[in-house]
C-alpha positions as CSV (number, residue, x, y, z in Angstrom):
1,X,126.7,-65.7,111.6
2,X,130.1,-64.3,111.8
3,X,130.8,-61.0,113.7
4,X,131.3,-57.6,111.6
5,X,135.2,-56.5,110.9
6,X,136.1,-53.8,113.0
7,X,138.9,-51.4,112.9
8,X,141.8,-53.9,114.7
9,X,141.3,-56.1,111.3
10,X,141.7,-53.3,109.2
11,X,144.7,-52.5,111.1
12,X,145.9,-56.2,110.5
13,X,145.0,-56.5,107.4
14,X,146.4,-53.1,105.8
15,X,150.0,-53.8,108.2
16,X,149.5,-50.4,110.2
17,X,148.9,-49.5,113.4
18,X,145.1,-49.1,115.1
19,X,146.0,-45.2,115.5
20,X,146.3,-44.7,111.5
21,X,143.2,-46.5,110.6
22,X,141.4,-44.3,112.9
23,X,143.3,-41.4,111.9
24,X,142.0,-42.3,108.2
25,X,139.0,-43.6,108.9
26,X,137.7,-40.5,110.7
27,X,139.5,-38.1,108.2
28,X,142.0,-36.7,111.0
29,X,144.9,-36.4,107.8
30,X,148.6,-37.0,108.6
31,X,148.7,-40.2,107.3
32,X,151.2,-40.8,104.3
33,X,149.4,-41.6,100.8
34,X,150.4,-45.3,100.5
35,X,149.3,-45.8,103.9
36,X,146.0,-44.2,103.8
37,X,145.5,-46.2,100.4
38,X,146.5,-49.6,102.1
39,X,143.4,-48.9,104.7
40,X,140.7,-48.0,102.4
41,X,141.5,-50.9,100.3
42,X,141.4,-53.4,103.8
43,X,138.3,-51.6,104.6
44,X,136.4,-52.0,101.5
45,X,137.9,-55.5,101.4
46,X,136.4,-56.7,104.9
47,X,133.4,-54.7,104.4
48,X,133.8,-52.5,107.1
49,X,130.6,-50.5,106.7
50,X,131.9,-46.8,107.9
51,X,134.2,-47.7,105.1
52,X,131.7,-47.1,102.1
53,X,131.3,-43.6,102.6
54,X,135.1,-42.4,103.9
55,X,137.0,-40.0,101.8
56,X,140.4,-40.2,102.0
57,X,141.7,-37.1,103.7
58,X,144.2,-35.9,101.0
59,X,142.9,-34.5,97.5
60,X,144.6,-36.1,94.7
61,X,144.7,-34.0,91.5
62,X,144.8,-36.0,87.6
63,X,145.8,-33.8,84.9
64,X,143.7,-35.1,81.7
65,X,144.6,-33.9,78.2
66,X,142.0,-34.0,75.6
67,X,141.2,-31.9,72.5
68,X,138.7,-28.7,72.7
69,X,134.7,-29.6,72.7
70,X,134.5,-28.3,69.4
71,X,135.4,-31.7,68.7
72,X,132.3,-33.8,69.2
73,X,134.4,-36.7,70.0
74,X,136.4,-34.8,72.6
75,X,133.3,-33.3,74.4
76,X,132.0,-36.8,74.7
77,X,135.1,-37.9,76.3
78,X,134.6,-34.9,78.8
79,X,130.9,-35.6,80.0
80,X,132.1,-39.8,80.4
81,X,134.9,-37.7,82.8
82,X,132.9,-35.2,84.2
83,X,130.4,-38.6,85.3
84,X,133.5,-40.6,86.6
85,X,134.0,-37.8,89.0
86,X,130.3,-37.7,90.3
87,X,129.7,-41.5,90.5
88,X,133.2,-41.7,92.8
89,X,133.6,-38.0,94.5
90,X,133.9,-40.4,97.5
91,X,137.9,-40.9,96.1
92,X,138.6,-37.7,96.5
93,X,140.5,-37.2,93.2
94,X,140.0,-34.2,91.3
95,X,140.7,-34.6,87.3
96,X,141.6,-31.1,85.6
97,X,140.9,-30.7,82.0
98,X,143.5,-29.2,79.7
99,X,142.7,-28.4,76.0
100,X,145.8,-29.3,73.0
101,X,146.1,-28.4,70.2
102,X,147.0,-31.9,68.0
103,X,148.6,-29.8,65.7
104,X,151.4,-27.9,68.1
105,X,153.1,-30.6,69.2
106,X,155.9,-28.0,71.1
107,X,153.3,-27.0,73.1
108,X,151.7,-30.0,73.9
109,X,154.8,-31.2,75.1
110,X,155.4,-28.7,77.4
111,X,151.4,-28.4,78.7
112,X,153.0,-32.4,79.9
113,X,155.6,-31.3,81.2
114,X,154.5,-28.8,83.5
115,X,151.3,-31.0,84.4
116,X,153.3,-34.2,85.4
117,X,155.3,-32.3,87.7
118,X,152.1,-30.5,89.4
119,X,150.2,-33.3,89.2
120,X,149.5,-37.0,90.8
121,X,148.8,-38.5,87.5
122,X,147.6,-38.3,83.7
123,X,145.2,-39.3,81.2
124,X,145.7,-38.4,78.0
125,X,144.3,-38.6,74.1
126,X,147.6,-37.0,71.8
127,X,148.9,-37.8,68.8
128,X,152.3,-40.3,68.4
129,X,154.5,-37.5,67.6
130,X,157.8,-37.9,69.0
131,X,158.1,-35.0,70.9
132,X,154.4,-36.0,72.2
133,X,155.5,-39.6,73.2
134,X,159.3,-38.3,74.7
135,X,157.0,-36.2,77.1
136,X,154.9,-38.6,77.9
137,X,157.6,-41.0,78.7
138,X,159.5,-39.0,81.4
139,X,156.1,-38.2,83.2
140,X,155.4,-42.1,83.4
141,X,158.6,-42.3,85.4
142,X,157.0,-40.2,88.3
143,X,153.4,-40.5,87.6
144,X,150.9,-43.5,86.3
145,X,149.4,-42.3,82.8
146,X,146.6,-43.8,81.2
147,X,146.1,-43.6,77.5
148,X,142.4,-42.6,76.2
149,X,140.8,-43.5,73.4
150,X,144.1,-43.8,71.4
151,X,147.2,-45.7,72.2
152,X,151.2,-44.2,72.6
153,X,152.2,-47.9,72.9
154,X,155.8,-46.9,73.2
155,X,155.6,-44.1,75.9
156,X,155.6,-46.2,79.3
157,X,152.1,-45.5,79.7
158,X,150.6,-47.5,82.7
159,X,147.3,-48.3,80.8
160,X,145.3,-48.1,77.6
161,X,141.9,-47.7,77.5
162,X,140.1,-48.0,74.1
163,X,138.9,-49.5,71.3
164,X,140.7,-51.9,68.9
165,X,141.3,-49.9,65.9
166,X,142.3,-52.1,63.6
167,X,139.2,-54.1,64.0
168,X,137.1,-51.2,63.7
169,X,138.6,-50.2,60.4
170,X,138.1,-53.8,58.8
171,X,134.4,-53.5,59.9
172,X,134.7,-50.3,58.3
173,X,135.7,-51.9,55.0
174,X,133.4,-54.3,55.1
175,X,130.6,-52.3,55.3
176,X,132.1,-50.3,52.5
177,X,132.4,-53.4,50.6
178,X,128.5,-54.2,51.2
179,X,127.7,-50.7,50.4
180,X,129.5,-50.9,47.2
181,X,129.4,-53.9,45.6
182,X,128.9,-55.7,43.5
183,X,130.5,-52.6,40.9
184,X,133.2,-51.5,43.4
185,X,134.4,-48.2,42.9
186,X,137.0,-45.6,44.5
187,X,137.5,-44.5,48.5
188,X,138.4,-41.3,49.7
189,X,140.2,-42.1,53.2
190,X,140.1,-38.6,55.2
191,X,142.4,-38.9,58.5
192,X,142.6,-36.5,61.6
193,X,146.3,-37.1,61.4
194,X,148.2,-39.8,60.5
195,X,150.2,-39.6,63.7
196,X,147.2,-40.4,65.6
197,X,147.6,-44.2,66.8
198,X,144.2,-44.9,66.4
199,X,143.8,-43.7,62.8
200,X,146.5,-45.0,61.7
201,X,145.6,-48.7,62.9
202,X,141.7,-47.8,61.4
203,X,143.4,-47.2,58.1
204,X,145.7,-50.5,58.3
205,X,142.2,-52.4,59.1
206,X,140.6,-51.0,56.1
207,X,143.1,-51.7,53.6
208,X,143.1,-55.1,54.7
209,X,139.9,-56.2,54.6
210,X,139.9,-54.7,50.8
211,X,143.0,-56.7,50.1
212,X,141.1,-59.9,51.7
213,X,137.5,-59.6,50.5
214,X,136.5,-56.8,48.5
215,X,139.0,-56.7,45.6
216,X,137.1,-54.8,43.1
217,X,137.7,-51.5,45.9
218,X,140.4,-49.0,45.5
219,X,141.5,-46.3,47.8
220,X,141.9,-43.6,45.7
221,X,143.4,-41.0,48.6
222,X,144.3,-40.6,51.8
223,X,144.1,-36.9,52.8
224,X,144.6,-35.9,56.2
225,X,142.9,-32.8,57.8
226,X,144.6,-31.9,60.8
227,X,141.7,-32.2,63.0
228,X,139.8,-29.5,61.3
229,X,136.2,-30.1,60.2
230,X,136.4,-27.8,58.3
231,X,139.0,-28.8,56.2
232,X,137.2,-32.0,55.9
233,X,134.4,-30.9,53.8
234,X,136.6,-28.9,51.2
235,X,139.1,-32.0,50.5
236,X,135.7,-34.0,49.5
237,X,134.7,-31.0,47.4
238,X,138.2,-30.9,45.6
239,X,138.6,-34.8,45.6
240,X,134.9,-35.7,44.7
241,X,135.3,-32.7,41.6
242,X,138.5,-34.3,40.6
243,X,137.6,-37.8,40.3
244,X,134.1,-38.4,40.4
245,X,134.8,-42.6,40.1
246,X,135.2,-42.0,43.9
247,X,131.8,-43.5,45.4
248,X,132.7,-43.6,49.2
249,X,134.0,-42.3,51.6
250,X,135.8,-43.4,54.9
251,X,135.9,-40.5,57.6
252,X,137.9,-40.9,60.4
253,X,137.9,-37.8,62.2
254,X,136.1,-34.3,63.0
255,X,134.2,-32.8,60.3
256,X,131.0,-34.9,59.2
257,X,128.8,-31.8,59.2
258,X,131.3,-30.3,56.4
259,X,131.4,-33.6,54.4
260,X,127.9,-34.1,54.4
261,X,127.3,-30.5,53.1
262,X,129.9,-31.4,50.4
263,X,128.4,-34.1,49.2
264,X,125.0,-32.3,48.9
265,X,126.3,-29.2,46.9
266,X,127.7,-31.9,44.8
267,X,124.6,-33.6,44.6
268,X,126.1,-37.2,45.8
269,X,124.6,-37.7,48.9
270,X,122.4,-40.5,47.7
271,X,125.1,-42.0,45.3
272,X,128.3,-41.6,47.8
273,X,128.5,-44.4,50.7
274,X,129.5,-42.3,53.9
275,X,131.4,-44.5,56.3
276,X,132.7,-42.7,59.9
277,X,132.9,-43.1,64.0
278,X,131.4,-41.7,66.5
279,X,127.9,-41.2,67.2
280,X,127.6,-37.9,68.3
281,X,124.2,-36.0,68.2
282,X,125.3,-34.2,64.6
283,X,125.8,-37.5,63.2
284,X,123.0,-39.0,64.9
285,X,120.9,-36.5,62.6
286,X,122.7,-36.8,59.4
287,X,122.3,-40.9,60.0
288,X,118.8,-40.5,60.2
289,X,118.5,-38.2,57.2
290,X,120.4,-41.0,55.3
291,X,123.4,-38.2,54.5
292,X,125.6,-40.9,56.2
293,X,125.6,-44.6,55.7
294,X,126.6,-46.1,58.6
295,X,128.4,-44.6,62.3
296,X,130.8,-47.1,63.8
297,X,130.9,-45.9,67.5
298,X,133.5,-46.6,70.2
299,X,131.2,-45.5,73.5
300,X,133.2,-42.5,74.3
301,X,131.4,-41.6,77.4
302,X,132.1,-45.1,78.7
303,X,135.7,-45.6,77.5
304,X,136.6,-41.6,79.9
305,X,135.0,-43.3,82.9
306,X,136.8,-45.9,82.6
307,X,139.9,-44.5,82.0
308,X,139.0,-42.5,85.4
309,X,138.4,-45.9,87.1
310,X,141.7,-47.0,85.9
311,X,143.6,-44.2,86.9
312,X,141.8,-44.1,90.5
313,X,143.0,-48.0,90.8
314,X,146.8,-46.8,89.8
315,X,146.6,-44.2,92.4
316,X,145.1,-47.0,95.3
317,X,141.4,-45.1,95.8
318,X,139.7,-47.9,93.7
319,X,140.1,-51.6,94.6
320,X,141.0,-53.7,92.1
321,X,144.5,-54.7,89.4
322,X,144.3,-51.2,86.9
323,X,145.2,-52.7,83.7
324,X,144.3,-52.0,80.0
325,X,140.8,-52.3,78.9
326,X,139.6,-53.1,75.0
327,X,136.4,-50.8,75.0
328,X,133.5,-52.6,72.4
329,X,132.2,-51.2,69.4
330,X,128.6,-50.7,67.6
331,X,127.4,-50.0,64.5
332,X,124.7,-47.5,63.7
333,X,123.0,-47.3,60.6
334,X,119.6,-45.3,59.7
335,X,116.9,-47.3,60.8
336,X,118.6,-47.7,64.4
337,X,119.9,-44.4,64.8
């Protein structure tokens, strides 16, 4: 059997001297961070076993930008975060949540700005504005920033974690075209914003899987509701009351609460199919009372932590090549709600 790694093969391994491993290894500090990163990452590789439960002796700090909890989607991405940092508090990396408002890009901007310069690195879910995506590029020239959940493919971002949105809004119009067929009918297409990567590439997918295999499907509108829930619910009462041939609709955003209480006081929940992502616990209920048709959801829990994993492999505290991940899909309809 071959004898246990010690210390000196660290030393070899990670190209610095037997004083800095111990001076890591035994949490002294005063040890640069590239260096203290090259010996945690020789010790985990050679198994050394005081290695497992080290924490590297300086705190690194991860600003991540993310919508309010009032959206469902949002506070999902905060608790796969929030477990990130429990499973690996060994990494010593701290992630500090700041709420934007998608809707003020100027100030989005600028919440970047200051954060990139106080921070060691970024994860962020923002809209493709271009005062957004300017910001976002100057910080990747300092810091590593990972993209969550939706894409700024332009930006210089290190890393994108998330679906495939294009492919989720073709299952999206395929299930539409299931739902509706063989009569067809009119879509109402409500969008967060249009700005938003992700819902952007969801509404490309949908249109083309009409265009390919459900011809006898129109989209009748594409509203956009600026995030707002609320808002939501009163374009389907003003776009349901205007043209009542519309007999779905594709949600892409917050809001289902609102649109499913539209489509009651309308009284179309049982005619209208109700397509949307996510499945948070509000939709989880209105799946099960059949107010929504089907919930096509991206595992936000999963996609933050590993977005924290990525970003903890950029800064050198995770072993392993950070690079992009295409987060899976499922889809949800009543009976397996």
């Amino acid at each position: 059997m071959g004898r246990k790694p010690t210390m000196a093969d660290v030393a070899r391994e990670a190209a610095v001297s037997l004083a800095t491993v111990d001076r890591v290894l035994n949490g002294r500090g005063g040890v640069d961070t590239d260096k203290e990163a090259r010996v945690l990452t020789a010790a985990r590789r050679l198994r050394l076993d005081r290695a497992i439960v080290v924490r590297p002796h300086r705190m690194l700090r991860v600003a991540v930008l993310i919508q309010a909890p009032s959206n469902p989607f949002h506070a999902a991405l905060r608790i796969g975060l929030d477990t990130a940092a429990r499973i690996h508090a060994d990494l010593n990396i701290q992630f500090l949540l700041h709420h934007i408002d998608p809707n003020d890009p100027e100030g989005t901007a600028a919440t970047l700005g200051r954060q990139a310069a106080a921070t060691d690195g970024l994860i962020v879910t923002l809209p493709d504005e271009p005062r957004i995506t300017e910001a976002v590029r100057v910080a990747a020239l300092a810091r590593p920033v990972v993209t969550l959940a939706t894409d700024l493919p332009t930006s210089g971002r290190a890393a994108y974690v998330g679906p495939d949105d294009r492919r989720a809004g073709r299952v999206a119009g395929d299930l539409m075209g299931l739902f509706l067929e063989p009569e067809g009918g009119r879509v109402l297409l409500i969008a967060g914003r249009r700005d938003i990567v992700g819902q952007r590439s969801r509404q490309d997918g949908f249109r083309e899987i009409l265009a390919e295999r459900h011809l006898g499907i129109e989209v009748a509108q594409v509203a956009e509701s600026g995030e707002d829930g609320e808002r939501a619910g009163r374009i389907v009462l003003e776009a349901l009351s205007a043209d009542p041939a519309i007999r779905g609709i594709y949600h892409m955003s917050a809001g289902a609460q609102p649109v499913a209480a539209a489509l009651r006081r309308l009284g179309r929940t049982a005619s209208t199919a109700f397509v949307t992502h996510e499945l948070t616990p509000d939709r989880r209920a209105l799946l099960r009372e059949r107010a929504i048709s089907a919930v096509i959801d991206q595992q936000p829990q999963l996609e933050a932590r590993i977005a924290a994993e990525t970003m903890a492999q950029l800064l050198g505290r995770l072993d392993g090549a950070a690079k992009s991940s295409e987060t899976g899909f499922t889809i949800h309809m009543p009976e397996n709600a």
